[in-house]
N, C-alpha and C positions, 0 to 999 in steps of 0.2 A: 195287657189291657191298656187302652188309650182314651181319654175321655175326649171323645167326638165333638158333643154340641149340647149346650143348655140350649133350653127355650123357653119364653118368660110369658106372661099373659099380658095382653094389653085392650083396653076399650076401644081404640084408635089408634091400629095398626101406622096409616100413614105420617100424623105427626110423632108416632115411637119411631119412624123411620128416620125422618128429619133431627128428629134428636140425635140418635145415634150415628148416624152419619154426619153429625157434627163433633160429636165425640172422637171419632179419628175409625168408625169398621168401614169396612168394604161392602157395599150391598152387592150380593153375588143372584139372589135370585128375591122376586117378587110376583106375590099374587096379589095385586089390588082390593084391598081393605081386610085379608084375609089372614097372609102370611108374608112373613121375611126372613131372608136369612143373611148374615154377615162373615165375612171372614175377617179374622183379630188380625193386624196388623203384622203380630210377631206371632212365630209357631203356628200351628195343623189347626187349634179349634175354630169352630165354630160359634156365631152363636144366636140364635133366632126368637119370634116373635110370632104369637097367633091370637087371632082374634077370642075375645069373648065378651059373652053379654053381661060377666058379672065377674070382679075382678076377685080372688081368695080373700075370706077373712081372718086376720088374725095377722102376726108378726109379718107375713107376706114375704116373697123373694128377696135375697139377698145373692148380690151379685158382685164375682172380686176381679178385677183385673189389674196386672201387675204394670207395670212401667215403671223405665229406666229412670228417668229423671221427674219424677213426681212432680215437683216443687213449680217446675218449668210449664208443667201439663197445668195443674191448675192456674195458673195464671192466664195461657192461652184460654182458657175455657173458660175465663171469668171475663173476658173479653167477646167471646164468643155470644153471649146473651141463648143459652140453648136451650130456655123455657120462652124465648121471644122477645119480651124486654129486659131479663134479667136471669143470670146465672148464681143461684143461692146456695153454696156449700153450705152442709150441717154441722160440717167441721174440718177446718182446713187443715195443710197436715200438718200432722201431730207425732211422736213419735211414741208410741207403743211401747205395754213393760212387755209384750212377748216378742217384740225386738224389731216390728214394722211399723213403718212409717205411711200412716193413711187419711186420706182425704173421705170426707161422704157426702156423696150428694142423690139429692130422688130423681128418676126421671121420669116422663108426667103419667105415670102410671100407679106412681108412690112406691114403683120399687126401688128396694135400697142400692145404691152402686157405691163399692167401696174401692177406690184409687187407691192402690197400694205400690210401695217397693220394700223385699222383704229382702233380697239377696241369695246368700246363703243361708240365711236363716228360715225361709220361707218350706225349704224340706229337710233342713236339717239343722232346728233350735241346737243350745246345748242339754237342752232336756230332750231329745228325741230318745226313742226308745233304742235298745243297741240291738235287740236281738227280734226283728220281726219275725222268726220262721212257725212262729204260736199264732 
């Protein structure tokens, strides 16, 4: 099994598009003010966008994407201005006691995006379980 494609909610499909397309995905298809979908720069997934009238309550989407050199990524993107006049990390990066290093920031939909590099540790901590076949 291979995980295809998240998809996130958004009020306003086209400025989620403008963001994210400034974030570094590939818009591969679009249906005007309706849906989007991106392809990730690195690896098979996906990951898209659909309209609605009323965004989820509570904790809401969180969303992780990994990259090479983090440190580098936020910088460009704080330069980037990809809320319009201003690019606001929640928390620049940090390094994590489960052993990644990550940045967060909203994008205008208040869902969470968490900028990570995990390495090898991201599928295999030293606490990974040994014997998955249970």
């Amino acid at each position: 099994m291979n995980l295809n494609q998240i998809t996130i909610p958004s009020i306003d499909v086209t400025r989620s598009v403008e963001f994210y397309k400034k974030l570094g995905l590939l818009l591969i298809v679009y249906v005007p003010e309706q849906y989007a979908r991106f392809e990730c720069p690195d690896g098979d997934s996906t990951f898209s966008i659909h309209k609605v009238n009323e965004l989820p309550s509570g904790a809401g989407v969180i969303v992780y994407f990994e990259l090479e050199d983090l440190d580098a990524k936020v910088k460009e993107l704080q330069n980037l201005h990809l809320h319009g006049d201003t690019t606001t990390f929640d928390l620049l990066p940090t390094d994590q006691n489960w052993l990644w290093r990550e940045a967060r920031l909203k994008d205008p939909d208040d869902n969470q995006l968490i900028l990570y590099h995990a390495g090898t540790n991201r599928k295999n901590p030293p606490w990974r379980i040994k014997d998955t076949t249970n």
